[in-house]
PASEBA-1860 file (N, C-alpha, C; in nm, 3 decimals):
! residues 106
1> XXXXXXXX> 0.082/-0.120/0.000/0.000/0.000/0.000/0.087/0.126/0.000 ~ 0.206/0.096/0.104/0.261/0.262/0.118/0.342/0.247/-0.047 ~ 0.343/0.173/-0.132/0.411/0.199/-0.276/0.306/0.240/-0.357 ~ 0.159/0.218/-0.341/0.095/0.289/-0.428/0.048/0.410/-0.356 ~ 0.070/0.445/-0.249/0.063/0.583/-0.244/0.193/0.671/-0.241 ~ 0.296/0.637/-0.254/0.415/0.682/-0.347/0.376/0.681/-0.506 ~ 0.319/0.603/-0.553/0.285/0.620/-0.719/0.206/0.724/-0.706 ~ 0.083/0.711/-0.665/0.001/0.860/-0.669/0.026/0.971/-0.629
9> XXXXXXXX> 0.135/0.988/-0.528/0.210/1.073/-0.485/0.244/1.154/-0.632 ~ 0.371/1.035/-0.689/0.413/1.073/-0.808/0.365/1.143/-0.902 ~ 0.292/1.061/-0.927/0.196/1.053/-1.106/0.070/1.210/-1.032 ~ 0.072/1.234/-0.906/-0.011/1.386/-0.931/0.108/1.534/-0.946 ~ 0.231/1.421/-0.880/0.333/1.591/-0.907/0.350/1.589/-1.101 ~ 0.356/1.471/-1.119/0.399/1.468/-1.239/0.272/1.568/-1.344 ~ 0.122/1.523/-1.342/0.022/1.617/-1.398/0.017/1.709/-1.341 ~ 0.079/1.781/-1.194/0.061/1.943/-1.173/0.211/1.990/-1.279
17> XXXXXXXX> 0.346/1.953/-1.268/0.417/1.979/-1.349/0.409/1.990/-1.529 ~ 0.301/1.922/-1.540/0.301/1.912/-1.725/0.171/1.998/-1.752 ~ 0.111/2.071/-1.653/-0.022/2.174/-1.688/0.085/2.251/-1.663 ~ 0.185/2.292/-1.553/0.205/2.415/-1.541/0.339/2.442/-1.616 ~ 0.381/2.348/-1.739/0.477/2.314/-1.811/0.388/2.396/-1.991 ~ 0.261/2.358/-1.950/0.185/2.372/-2.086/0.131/2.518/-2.058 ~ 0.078/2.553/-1.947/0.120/2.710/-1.896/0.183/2.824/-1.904 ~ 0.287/2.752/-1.854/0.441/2.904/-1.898/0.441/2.901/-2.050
25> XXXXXXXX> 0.440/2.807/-2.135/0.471/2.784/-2.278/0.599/2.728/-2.281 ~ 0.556/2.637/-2.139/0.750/2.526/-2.204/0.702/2.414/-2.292 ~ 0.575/2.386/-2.282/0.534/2.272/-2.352/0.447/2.270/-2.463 ~ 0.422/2.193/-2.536/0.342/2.178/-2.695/0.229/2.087/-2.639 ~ 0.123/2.147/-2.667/0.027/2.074/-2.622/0.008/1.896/-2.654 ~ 0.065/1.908/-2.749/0.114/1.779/-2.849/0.166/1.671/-2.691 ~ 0.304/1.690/-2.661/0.378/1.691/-2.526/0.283/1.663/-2.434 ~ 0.262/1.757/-2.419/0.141/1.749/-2.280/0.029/1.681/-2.291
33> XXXXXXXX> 0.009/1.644/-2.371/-0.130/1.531/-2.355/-0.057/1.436/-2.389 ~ 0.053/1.393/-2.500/0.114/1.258/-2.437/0.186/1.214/-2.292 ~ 0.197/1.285/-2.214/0.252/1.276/-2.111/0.155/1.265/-1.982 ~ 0.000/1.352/-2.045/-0.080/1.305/-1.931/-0.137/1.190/-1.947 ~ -0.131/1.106/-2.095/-0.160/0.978/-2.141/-0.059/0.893/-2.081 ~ 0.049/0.932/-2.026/0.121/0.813/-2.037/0.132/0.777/-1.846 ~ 0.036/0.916/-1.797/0.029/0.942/-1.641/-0.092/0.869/-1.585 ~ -0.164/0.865/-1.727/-0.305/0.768/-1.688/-0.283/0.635/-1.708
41> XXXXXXXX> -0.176/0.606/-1.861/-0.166/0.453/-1.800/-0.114/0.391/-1.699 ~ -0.012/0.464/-1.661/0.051/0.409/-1.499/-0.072/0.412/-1.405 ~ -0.123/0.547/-1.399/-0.254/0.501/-1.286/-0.335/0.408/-1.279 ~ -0.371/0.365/-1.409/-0.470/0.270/-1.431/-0.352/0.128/-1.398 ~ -0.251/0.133/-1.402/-0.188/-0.006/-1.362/-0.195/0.009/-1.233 ~ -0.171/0.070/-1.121/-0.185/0.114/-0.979/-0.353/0.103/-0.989 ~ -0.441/0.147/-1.065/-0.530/0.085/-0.969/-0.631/-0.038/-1.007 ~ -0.528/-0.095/-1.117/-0.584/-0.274/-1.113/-0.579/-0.342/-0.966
49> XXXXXXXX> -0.415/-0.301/-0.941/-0.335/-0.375/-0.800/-0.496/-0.389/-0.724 ~ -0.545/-0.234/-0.739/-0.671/-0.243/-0.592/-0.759/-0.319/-0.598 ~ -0.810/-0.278/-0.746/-0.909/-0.355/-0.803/-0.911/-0.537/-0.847 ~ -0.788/-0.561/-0.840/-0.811/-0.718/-0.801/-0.825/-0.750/-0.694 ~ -0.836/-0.702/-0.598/-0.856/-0.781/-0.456/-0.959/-0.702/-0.402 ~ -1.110/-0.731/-0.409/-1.217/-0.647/-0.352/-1.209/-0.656/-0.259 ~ -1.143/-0.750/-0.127/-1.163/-0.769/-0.001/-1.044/-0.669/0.045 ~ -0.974/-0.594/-0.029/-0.857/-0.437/0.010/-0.952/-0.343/0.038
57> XXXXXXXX> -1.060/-0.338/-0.059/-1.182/-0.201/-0.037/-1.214/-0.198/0.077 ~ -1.246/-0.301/0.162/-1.301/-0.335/0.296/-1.220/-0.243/0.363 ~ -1.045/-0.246/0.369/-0.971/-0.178/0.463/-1.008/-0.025/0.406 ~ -1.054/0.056/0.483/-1.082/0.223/0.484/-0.944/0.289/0.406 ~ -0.821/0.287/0.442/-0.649/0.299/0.416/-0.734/0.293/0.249 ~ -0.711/0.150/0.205/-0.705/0.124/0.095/-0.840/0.204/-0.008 ~ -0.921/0.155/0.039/-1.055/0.244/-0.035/-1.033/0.373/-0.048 ~ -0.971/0.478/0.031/-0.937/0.614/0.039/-0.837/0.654/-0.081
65> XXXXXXXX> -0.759/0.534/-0.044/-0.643/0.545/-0.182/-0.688/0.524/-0.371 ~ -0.834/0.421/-0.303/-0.850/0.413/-0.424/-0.948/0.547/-0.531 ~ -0.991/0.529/-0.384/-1.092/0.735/-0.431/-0.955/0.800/-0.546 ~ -0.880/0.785/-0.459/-0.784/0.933/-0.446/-0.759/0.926/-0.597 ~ -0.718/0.768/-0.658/-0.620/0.742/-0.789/-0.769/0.770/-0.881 ~ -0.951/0.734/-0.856/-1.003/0.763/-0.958/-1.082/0.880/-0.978 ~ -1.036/1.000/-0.842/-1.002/1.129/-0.902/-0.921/1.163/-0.994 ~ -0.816/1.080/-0.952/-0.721/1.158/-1.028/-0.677/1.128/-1.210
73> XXXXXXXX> -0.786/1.032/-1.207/-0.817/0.940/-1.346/-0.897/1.058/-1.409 ~ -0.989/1.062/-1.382/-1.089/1.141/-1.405/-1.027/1.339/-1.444 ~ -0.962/1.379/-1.319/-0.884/1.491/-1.361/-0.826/1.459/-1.468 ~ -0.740/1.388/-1.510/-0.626/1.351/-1.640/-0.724/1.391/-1.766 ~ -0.851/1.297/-1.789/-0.926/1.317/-1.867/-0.990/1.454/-1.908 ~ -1.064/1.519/-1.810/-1.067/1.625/-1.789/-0.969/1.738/-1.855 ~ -0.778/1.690/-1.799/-0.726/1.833/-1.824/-0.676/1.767/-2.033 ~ -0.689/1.629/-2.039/-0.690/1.622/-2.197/-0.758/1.715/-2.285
81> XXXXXXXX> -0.889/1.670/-2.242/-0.989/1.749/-2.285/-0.951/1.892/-2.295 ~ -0.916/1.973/-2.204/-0.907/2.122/-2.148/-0.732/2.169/-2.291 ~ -0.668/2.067/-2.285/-0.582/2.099/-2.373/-0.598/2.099/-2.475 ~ -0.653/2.008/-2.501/-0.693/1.973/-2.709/-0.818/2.117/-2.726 ~ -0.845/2.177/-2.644/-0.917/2.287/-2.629/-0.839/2.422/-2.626 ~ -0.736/2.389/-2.594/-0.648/2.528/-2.550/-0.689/2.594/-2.451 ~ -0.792/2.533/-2.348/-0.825/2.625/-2.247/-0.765/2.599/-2.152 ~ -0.643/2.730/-2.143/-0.601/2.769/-2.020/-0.675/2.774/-1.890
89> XXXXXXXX> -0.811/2.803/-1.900/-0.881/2.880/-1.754/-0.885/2.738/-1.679 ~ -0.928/2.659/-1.735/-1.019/2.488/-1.734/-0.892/2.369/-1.703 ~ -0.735/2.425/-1.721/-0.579/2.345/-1.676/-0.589/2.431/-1.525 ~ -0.632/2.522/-1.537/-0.563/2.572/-1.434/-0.695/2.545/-1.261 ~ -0.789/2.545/-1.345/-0.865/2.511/-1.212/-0.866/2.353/-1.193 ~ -0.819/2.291/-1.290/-0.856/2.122/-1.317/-0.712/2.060/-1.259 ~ -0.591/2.153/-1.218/-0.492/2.072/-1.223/-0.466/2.084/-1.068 ~ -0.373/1.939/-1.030/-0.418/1.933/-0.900/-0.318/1.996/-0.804
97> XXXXXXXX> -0.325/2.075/-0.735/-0.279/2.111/-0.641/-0.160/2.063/-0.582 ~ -0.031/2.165/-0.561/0.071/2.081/-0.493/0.018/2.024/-0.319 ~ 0.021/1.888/-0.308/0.007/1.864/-0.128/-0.153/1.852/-0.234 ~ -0.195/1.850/-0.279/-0.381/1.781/-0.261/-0.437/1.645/-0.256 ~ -0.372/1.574/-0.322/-0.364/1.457/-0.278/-0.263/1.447/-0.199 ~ -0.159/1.463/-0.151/-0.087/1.409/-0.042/-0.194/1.422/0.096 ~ -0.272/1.550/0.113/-0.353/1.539/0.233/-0.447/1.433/0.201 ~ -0.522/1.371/0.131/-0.612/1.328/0.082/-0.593/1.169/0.151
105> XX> -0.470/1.130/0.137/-0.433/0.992/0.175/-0.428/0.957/0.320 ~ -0.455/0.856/0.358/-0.431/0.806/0.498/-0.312/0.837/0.612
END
């Protein structure tokens, strides 16, 4: 458990860094949505781990964690969307917070 909340740890600094990468204008939107594609497939491998063992949901720890990764599924999608759009306003309220999921976890 404490390694997949080191992955989600990760994989949310990694999507606040590639909105606020596509932000300044260090990045090509091109870039930045392959990179939040490649932030969702890792998540989605982190949260098979959960999702094969329904009797983990039971532990509160684990269910919390699993909230946390299909927010953060869901944001990814979201800030795709918001890029292939060019909307700045919609990265910037959609992207997650440094420490927002870190409080979020157990």
């Amino acid at each position: 458990m404490n390694q997949q909340q080191k992955a989600l740890t990760s994989l949310t600094a990694t999507v606040t860094a590639v909105c606020e990468g596509w932000l300044d204008g260090n990045l090509s939107t091109t870039y930045a949505r392959t990179a939040l594609d490649a932030a969702g497939t890792l998540l989605e491998k982190e949260r098979a781990k959960i999702g094969g063992s329904p009797d983990a949901l039971a532990n509160p720890a684990v269910a919390s964690l699993s909230e946390s990764e299909r927010q953060l599924a869901r944001q990814i999608a979201l800030l795709r969307r918001a890029l292939a759009d060019s909307d700045a306003t919609s990265v910037r309220q959609l992207m997650p917070a440094a420490g927002e999921r870190q409080s979020q976890l157990p």
